[in-house]
C-alpha positions as CSV (number, residue, x, y, z in Angstrom):
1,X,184.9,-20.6,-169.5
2,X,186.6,-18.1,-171.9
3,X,186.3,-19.1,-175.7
4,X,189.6,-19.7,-177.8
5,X,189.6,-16.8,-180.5
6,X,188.5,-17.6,-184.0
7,X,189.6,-15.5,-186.9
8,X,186.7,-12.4,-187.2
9,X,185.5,-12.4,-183.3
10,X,184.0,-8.6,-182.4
11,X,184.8,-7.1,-179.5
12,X,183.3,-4.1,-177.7
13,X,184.3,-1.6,-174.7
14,X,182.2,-2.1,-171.4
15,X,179.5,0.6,-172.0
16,X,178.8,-1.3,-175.1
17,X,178.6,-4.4,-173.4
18,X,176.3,-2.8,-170.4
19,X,174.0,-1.1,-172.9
20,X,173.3,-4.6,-174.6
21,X,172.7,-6.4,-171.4
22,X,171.0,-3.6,-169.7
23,X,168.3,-4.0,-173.6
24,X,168.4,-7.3,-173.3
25,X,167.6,-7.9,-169.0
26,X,164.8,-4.8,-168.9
27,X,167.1,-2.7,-166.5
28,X,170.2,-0.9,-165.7
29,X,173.5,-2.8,-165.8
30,X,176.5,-1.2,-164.8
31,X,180.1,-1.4,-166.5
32,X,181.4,-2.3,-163.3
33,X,178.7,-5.8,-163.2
34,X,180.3,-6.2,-166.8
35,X,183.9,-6.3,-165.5
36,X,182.9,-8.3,-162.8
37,X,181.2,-11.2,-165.3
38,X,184.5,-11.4,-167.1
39,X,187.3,-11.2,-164.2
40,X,185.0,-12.8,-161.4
41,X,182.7,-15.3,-162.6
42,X,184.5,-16.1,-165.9
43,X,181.4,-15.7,-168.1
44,X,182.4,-13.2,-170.8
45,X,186.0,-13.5,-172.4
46,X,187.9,-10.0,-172.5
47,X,191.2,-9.0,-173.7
48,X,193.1,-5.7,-172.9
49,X,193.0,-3.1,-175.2
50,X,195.2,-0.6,-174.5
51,X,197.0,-0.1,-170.1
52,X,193.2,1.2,-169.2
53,X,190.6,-0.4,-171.5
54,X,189.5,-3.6,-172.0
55,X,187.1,-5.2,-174.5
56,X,184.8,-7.9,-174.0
57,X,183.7,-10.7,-176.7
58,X,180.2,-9.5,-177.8
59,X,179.1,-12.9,-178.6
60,X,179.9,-13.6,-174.6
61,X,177.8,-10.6,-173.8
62,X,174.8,-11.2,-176.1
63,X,174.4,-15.0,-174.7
64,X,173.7,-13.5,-170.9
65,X,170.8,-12.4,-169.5
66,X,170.7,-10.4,-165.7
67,X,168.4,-10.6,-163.5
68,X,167.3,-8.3,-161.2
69,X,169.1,-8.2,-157.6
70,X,167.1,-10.2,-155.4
71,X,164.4,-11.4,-157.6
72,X,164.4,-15.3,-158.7
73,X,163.0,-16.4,-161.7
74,X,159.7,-17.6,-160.4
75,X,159.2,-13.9,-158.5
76,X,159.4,-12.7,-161.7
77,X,157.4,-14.3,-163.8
78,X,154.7,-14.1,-160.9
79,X,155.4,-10.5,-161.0
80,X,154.7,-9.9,-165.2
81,X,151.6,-12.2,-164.8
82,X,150.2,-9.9,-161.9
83,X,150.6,-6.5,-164.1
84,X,148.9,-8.6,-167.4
85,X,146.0,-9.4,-164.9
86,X,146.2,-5.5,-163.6
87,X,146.3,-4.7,-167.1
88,X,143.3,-6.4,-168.0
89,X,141.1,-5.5,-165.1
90,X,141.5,-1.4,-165.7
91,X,140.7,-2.1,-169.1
92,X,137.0,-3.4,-168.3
């Protein structure tokens, strides 16, 4: 649900806003997967900024976290603890 505005909100363009998630989920993430999150599924709040750009709250956009397309969360955390255990076995 979009936040009301309060008096010193930053905002930021879309390849902001996909370079933060795509640092912050471990892969790519497109500015076209940040337009959808705001029109779509309502979970980043974004204003017009001029008749072509829009900005997005970054607040919005630092509370998400993507996942990978087809991966849940238990695939991946089985994934990460199979490379540790690879890890550790080439080690030896």
């Amino acid at each position: 649900m979009p936040r009301r505005k309060q008096p010193h909100e930053e905002w930021i363009i879309g390849k902001e806003a996909a370079d933060i998630l795509s640092a912050k989920s471990g892969h790519k993430i497109g500015q076209n997967y940040v337009r959808f999150l705001a029109y779509k599924a309502h979970k980043i709040s974004y204003r017009a900024r001029d008749g072509r750009t829009n900005e997005y709250l970054k607040s919005d956009v630092e509370g998400i976290t993507v996942r990978e397309k087809g991966k849940s969360d238990q695939a991946q955390e089985t994934e990460k603890a199979g490379s540790t255990a690879k890890d550790s076995d080439s080690v030896m």
